[in-house]
C-alpha positions as MATLAB code, in Angstrom:
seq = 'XXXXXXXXXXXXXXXXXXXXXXXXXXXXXXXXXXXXXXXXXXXXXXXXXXXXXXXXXXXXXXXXXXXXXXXXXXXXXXXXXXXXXXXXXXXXXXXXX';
ca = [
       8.616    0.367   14.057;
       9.252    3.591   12.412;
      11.431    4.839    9.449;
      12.681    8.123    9.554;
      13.216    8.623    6.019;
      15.361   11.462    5.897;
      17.888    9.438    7.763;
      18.556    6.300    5.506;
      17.207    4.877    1.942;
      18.224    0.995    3.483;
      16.480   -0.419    6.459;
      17.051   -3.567    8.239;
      14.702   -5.208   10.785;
      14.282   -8.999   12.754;
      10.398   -9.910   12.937;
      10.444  -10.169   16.942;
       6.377   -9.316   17.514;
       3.301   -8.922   14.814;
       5.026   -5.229   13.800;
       2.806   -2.120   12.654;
       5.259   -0.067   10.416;
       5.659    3.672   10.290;
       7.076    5.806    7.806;
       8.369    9.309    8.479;
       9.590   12.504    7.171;
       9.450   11.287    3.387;
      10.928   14.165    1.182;
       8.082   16.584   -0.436;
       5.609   16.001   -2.949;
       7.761   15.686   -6.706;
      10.674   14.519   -5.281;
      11.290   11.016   -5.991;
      12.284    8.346   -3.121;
      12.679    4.935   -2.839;
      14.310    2.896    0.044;
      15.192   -0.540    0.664;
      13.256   -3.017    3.786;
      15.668   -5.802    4.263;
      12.869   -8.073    6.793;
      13.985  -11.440    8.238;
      11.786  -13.757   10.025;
      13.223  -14.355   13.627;
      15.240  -17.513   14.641;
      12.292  -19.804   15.814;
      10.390  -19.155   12.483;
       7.514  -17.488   14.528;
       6.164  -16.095   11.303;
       4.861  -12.385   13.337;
       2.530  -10.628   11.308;
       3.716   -7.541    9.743;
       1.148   -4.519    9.054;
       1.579   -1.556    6.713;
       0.136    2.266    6.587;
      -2.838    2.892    4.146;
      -0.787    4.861    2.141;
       1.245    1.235    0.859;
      -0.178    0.395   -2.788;
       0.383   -3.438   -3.148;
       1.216   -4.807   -6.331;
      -1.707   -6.759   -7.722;
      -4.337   -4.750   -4.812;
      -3.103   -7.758   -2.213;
      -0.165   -7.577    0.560;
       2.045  -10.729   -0.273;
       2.490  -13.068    2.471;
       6.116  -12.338    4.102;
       9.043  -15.384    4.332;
       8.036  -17.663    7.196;
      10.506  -19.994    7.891;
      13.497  -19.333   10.545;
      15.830  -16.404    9.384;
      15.074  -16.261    6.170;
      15.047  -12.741    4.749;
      12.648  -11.013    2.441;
      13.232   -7.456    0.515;
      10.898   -5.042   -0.185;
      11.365   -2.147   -2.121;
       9.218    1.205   -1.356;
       9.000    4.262   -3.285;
       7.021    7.662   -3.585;
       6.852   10.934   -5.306;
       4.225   12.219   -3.890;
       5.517   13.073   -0.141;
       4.180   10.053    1.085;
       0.795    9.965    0.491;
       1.405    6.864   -1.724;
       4.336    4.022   -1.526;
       4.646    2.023   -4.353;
       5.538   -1.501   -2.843;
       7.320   -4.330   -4.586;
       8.754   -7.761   -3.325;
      12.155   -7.459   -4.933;
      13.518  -10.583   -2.529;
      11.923  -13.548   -1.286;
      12.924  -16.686    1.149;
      16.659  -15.286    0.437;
      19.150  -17.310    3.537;
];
């Protein structure tokens, strides 16, 4: 899955498959941008793995482990200022129905 980031700061997307993300077109180095993942587990609770570019700087040095139960909904916050060569990521939702 990829984000085109210079066409939305919110983003919405149903685990259906283990997902490899992809972020694009980020704005240019000293501008600052965040934008909003909402991620929901799919119906049967399936709990697909999710995996991130290098360029994702976990909180703590360690991805957290997303929502696993059916439909539940997780929100993760990205942001940069460097044109993308770093995301800040935070958990700013977790197991939300």
């Amino acid at each position: 899955a990829t984000f085109d980031l210079s066409t939305a700061n919110y983003f919405f997307h149903t685990l259906s498959e283990a997902t490899t993300y992809t972020f694009s077109n980020p704005p240019a180095s000293g501008t600052a941008f965040t934008f909003t993942l909402e991620l929901k587990q799919d119906s049967g609770g399936n709990n697909y793995a999710t995996n991130w570019p290098a360029s994702v700087d976990w909180a703590g040095g360690t991805a957290p482990t997303n929502s696993s139960d059916a439909d539940y909904v997780d929100i993760l916050v990205f942001t940069t200022r460097d044109g993308g060569t770093t995301y800040f990521r935070f958990q700013s939702g977790v197991d939300m129905e």
